[in-house]
C-alpha positions, 0 to 999 in steps of 0.5 A: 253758463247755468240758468240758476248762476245767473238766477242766483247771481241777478238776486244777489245784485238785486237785493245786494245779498250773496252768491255761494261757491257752487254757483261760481262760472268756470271761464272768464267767458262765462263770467262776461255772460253773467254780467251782461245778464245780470245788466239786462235783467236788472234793467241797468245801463252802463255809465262806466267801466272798472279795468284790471287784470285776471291772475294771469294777467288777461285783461279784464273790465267789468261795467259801472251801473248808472244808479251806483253813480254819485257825486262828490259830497253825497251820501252811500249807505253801507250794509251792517252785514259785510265789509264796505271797501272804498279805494281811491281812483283816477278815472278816464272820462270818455270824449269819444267811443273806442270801438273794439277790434281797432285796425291797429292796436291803440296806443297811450296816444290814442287813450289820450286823445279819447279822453276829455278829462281825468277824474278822481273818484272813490269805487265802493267795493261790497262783494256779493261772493265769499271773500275767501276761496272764490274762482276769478271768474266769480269775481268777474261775474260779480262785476269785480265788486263793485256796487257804487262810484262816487266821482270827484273834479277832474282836470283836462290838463292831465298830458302834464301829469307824471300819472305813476308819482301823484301824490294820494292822500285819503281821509277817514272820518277825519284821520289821514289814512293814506298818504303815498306818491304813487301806489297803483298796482301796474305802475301806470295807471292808464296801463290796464285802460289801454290793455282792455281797449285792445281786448274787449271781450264784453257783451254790453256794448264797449267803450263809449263816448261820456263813459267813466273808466276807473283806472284801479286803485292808487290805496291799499285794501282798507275796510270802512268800520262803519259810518262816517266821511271819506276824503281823498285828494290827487296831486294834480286832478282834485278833492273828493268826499263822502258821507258814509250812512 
């Protein structure tokens, strides 16, 4: 990692402008350095995580900044010069801590019962990297695009959820959007949550109790066209809006 990526990369987070090409890391590595000087730098603190996978399949997280964190109703101000992408999530909230490098690998169970409750929520996406031709690593380094979460009701009843067949619907200002059974990219939700909790590669600190870990999106890639209001349900979990300026 180069002392002028991070530079360019803690800028770009800081004054929510842009990162080129050539500053792009080159390893997944790299890109986990880079988030955790980005963090340090910024004086942010973690308050969740966002879980995936790279092209191929690795799993991947990268951290949720506590000042992006809003609540259900409130207001986000998007920028004018760049796409806003809302996705609508489930999340896991943290009981407990699940520390790296477990003595047996965690299972579904042990992701249950580390859980106090399913959330739903809304992730708002605005990359600082261009939208086209960047390495995964840069999108890594970018914290995966995310800027702000927005989080909804939950229910703690969630062990009598069919996760892979909920019901999402999604409203923008005022026209249903999406209306789908199902729709998350590995079938199982929680899937990506147990895979990273197994992996574990990144330098702020892991999983921890009261934690927000976003599951990855159950809508399609849609861009918000400007201002207005999000709505969004999940069978089972809840109701969820915002107020975009």
């Amino acid at each position: 990692m180069s002392e002028t990526s991070l530079l360019s990369f803690i800028e770009a987070r800081a004054m929510r402008g842009l990162v080129g090409l050539d500053e792009a890391p080159e390893t997944l590595e790299e890109a986990y350095a880079i988030s955790a000087g980005m963090m340090a730098a910024l004086g942010q603190q973690v308050a969740g995580w966002k879980v995936g996978y790279a092209p191929d399949k690795t799993p991947v997280a990268s951290p949720m900044y506590a000042s992006g964190f809003l609540n259900s109703g409130d207001s986000w101000s998007m920028r004018s010069d760049r796409p806003m992408i809302p996705e609508i999530e489930i999340a896991v909230r943290l009981a407990h801590d699940l520390p790296a490098n477990p003595r047996k690998p965690y299972t579904r169970a042990d992701i249950e019962d580390a859980a106090l409750e399913y959330l739903i929520g809304i992730e708002i996406i605005e990359r600082r990297i261009p939208m086209q031709g960047a390495p995964f690593p840069m999108n890594l380094a970018d914290d995966l695009g995310n800027v702000g979460y927005i989080v909804g009701p939950g229910t703690r009843d969630f062990r009598a959820l069919d996760l892979a067949n909920l019901q999402c619907r999604f409203w923008m200002n005022g026209e249903l959007a999406i209306d789908r059974r199902g729709g998350h990219p590995s079938g199982d939700p929680l899937k990506p949550m147990i895979d990273w909790a197994n992996a574990q590669k990144d330098h702020v600190g892991g999983l921890r109790r009261g934690q927000i870990v976003t599951l990855g999106s159950l809508t399609p890639l849609v861009v918000m066209p400007g201002p207005g209001t999000l709505e969004a349900e999940i069978e089972g979990i809840g109701r969820i809006s915002a107020i975009i300026t």
